[in-house]
C-alpha positions in Angstrom: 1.0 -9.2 -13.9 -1.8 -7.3 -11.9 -1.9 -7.8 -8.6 -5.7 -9.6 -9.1 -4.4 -12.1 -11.6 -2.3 -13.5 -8.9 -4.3 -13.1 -6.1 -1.4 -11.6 -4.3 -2.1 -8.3 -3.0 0.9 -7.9 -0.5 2.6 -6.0 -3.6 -0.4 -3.0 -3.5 0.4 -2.3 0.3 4.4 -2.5 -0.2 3.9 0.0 -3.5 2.0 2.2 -1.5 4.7 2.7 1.3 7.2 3.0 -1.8 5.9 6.0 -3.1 5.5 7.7 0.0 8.6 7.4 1.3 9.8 8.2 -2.4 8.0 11.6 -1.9 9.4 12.2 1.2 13.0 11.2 0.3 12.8 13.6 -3.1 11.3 16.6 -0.9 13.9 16.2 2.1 11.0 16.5 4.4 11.5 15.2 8.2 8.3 13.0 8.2 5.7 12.7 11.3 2.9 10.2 9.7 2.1 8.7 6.8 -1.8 8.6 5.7 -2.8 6.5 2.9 -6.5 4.5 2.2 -8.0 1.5 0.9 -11.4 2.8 -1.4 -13.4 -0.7 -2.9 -16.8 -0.8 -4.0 -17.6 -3.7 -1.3 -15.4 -5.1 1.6 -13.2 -8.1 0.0 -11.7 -8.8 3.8 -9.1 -11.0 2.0 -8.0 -8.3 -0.3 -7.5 -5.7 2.2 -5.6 -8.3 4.8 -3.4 -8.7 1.7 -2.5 -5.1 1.4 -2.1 -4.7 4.8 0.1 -7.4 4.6 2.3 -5.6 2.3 2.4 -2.3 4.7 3.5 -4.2 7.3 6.1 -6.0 5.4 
């Protein structure tokens, strides 16, 4: 179900840190920061609170 169907978009922000650490882990790199970014057409400040959400978590 897309994350916009059930207005839950915690699941973007934990994906997001998935992959990442994913790359890192398959590369064997020693990480220092992590840079990802949220790109919408217009601010939805309750979308981007839910992804942030899902960084955190």
């Amino acid at each position: 179900m897309p994350a916009s169907r059930s207005e839950d978009y915690r699941c973007i922000g934990i994906d997001a840190v998935a992959m990442n650490v994913d790359d890192v882990v398959c590369v064997g790199a020693l990480p220092v920061a992590s840079l990802d970014y949220v790109a919408m057409s217009r601010l939805d400040t309750y979308t981007v609170s839910g992804v942030l959400e899902g960084v955190l978590e």
